[in-house]
Every structure is written in C-alpha cells, then in structure tokens.
C-alpha positions as CSV (number, residue, x, y, z in Angstrom):
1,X,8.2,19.9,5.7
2,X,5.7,17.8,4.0
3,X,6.6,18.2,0.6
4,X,10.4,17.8,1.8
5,X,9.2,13.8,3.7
6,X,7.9,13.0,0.2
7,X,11.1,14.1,-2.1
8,X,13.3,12.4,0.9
9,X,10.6,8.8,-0.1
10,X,11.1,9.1,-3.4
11,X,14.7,9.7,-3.1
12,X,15.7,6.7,-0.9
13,X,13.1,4.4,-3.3
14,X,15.6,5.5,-6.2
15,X,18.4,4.9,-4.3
16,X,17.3,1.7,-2.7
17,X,16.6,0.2,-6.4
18,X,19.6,1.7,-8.0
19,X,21.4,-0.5,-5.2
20,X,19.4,-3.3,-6.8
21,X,20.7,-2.9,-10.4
22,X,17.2,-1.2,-11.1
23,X,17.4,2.2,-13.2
24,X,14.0,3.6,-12.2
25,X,12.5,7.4,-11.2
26,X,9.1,7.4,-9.5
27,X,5.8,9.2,-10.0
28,X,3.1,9.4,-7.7
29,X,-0.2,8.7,-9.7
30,X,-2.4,8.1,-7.1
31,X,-2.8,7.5,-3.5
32,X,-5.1,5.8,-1.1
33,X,-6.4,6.9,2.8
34,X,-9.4,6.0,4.5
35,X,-8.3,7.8,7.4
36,X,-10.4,11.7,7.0
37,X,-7.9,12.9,9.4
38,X,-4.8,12.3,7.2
39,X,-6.2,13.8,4.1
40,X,-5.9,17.6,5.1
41,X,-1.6,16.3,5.3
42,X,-2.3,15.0,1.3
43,X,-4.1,17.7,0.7
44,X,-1.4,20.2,1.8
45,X,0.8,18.2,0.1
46,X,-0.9,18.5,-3.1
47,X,-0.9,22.0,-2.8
48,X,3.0,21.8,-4.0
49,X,2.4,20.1,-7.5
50,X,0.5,22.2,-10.4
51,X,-3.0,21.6,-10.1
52,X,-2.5,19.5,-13.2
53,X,0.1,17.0,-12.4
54,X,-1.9,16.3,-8.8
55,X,-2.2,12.7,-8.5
56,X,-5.5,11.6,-7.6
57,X,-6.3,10.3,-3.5
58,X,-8.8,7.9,-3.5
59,X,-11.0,7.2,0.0
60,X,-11.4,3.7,0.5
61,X,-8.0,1.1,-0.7
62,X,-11.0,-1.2,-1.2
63,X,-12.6,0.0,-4.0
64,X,-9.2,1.0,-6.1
65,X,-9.1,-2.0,-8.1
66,X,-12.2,-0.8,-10.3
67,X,-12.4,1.4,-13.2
68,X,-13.1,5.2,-11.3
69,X,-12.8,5.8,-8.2
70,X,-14.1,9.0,-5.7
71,X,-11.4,11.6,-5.8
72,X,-10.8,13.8,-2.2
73,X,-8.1,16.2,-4.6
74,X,-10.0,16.6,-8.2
75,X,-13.7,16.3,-6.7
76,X,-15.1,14.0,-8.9
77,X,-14.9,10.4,-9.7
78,X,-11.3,9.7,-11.6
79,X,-10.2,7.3,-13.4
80,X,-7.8,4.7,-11.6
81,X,-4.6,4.2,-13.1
82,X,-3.5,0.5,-14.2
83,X,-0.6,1.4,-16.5
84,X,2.2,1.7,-14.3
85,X,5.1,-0.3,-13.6
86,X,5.0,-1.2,-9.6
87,X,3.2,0.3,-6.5
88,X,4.4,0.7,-3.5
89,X,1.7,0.0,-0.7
90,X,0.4,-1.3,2.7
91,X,-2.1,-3.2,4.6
92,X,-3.9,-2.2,7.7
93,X,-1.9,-3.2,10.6
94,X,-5.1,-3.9,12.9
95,X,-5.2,-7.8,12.7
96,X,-2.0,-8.9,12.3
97,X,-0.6,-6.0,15.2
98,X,-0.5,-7.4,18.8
99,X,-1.2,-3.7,20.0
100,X,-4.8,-4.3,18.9
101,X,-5.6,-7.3,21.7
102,X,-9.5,-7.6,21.2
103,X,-8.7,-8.2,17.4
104,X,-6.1,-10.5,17.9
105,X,-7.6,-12.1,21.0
106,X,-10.6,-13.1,18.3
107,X,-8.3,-14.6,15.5
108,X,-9.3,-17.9,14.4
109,X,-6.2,-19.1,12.1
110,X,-4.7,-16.7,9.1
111,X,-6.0,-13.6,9.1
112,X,-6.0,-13.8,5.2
113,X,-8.0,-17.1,5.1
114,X,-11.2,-14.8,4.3
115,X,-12.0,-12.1,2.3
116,X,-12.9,-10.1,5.3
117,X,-11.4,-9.2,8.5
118,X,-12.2,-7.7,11.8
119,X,-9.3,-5.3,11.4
120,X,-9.6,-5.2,7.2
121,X,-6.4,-6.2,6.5
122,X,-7.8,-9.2,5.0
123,X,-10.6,-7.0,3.0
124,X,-7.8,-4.7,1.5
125,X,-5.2,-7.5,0.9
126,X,-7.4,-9.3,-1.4
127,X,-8.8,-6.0,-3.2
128,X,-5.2,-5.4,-3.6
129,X,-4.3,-8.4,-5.1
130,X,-7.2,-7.4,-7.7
131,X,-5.6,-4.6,-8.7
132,X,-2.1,-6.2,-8.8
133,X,-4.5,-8.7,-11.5
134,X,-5.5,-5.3,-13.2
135,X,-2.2,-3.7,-13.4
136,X,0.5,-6.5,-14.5
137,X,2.6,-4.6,-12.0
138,X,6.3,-5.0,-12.5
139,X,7.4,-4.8,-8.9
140,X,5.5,-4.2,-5.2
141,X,7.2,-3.1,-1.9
142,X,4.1,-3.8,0.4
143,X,4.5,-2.3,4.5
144,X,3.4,-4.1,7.6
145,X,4.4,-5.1,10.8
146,X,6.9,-7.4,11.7
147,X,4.6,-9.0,13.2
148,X,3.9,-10.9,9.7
149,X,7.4,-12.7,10.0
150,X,6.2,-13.8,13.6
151,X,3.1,-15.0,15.0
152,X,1.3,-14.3,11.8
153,X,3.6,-16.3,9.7
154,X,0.9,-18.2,8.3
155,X,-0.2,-14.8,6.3
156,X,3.2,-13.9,5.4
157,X,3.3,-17.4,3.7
158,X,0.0,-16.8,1.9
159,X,1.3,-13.4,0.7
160,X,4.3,-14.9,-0.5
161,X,2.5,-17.8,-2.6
162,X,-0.3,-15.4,-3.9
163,X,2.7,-13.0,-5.5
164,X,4.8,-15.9,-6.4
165,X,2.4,-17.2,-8.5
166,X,2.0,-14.0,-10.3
167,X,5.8,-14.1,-10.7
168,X,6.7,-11.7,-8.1
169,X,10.2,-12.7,-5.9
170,X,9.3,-12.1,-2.3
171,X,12.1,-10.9,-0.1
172,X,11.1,-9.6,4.0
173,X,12.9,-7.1,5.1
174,X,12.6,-5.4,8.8
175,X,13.5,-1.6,8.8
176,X,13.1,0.7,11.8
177,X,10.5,3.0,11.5
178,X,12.5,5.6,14.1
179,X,15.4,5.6,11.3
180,X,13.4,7.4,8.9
C-alpha cells in the first residue's frame, strides 16, 4: 500500500508538470521527518528500493541545508544532496493552523518575522530557504494550510517575495486533501 501512495505522488507530480509544458521524471533523493513515529512508514517504504538506490531520511528539516546530515535509513551521517533540479516540500502547519489555538492565540504579527517560532514553522522556513540558497533549485511545490492565503496572509506575502527574489514564480493553489 505504501509503496503503491508513493508511485501514485510521483505519478500525478509527472502528470501535473507535463500539464505545465514541463517534461520532467522524479527521484526521491532524500527525505526529511522529525516525527519518530512516521519513520517506521519510510522505513517500510524503503524496504521496496535496493538497498542501494535508498534515498537517505534525514531527522530534523532544520539541519538539511548543511553538508551531512544524520541518516535514520543508511545509519550514519550522509551527505545531503544539493544537485537537483526542484524539491517538493512543507512547513510545519503548527503556527499558521487555527486548530493549534494556544499557538495562534500567542502570535504577535507574521509568523515568519523571526527566525524562530513557537510552532517551528518559522525555524524550518528559513533553514529551507538556506537550502534553496545551496541548491539553485529549479522549481519548489511547498505544502501548507490554507490558512496562509487567509489570516496569515502576511506570511504568504513574505514567502512569495523571499522566492521571487530568487526568481521563483509563485502561484497558490488550494487542493483537497480528502481527494487524494
């Protein structure tokens, strides 16, 4: 089932840039969860790809900008990848959300005014950005909530003039989840 949710991804990402104009196939090179109870699901999911061609799952999106990185899948510190073409990515929901009420009772202005956040979206947006510095990435599709076209508009406006300046064309666009 896992492996089947992944080819499915991939497939629709193909599709979805083919629709685009965009001849493109996509490899996983590495991915990124914090969460310990996820990784047993990548983990699994590893399983399915030659032990060789296993792309690396780094712990902590914060750190994935430098050189190496902790590996959960290879044991050992790997090397992060910087030549590839785009990434596809999120932030952590928690502070621009309004499920999480104590976080967002304690906003103070854009969550991505500082480098830090109660809820670290702030802390892995910026670290992010880092590695989009690193990387000279081509293209980005970045997942949130819609909540960043609403209330927190003032962060989806700094998102938008961060990538614009490195050239990228920012377009929102509201799927539901449940579709998938």
């Amino acid at each position: 089932m896992s492996v089947q949710v992944v080819s499915v991804a991939i497939a629709a990402l193909e599709e979805a840039m083919q629709s685009e104009g965009i001849q493109h196939s996509f490899q996983c090179t590495f991915m990124c969860e914090i969460k310990e109870g996820l990784h047993a699901w990548e983990e699994d999911v590893m399983k399915t790809i030659q032990p060789r061609h296993r792309p690396c799952l780094f712990t902590d999106i914060k750190e994935y900008w430098r050189d190496q990185c902790p590996c959960k899948i290879h044991k050992r510190t790997c090397p992060v990848g910087f030549d590839i073409d785009g990434a596809v990515t999120g932030l952590s929901c928690k502070g621009f959300s309004k499920q999480n009420p104590d976080i967002w009772s304690r906003r103070r202005g854009s969550v991505l005014d500082s480098e830090a956040s109660p809820g670290k979206s702030a802390d892995a947006w910026w670290r992010l950005v880092k590695y989009i510095d690193r990387a000279n990435l081509k293209w980005l599709i970045l997942e949130n909530s819609d909540e960043l076209l609403g209330d927190n508009a003032a962060d989806f406006s700094k998102i938008r003039s961060v990538l614009g300046v490195r050239g990228f064309s920012v377009r929102p666009t509201i799927i539901c989840a449940s579709q998938y």
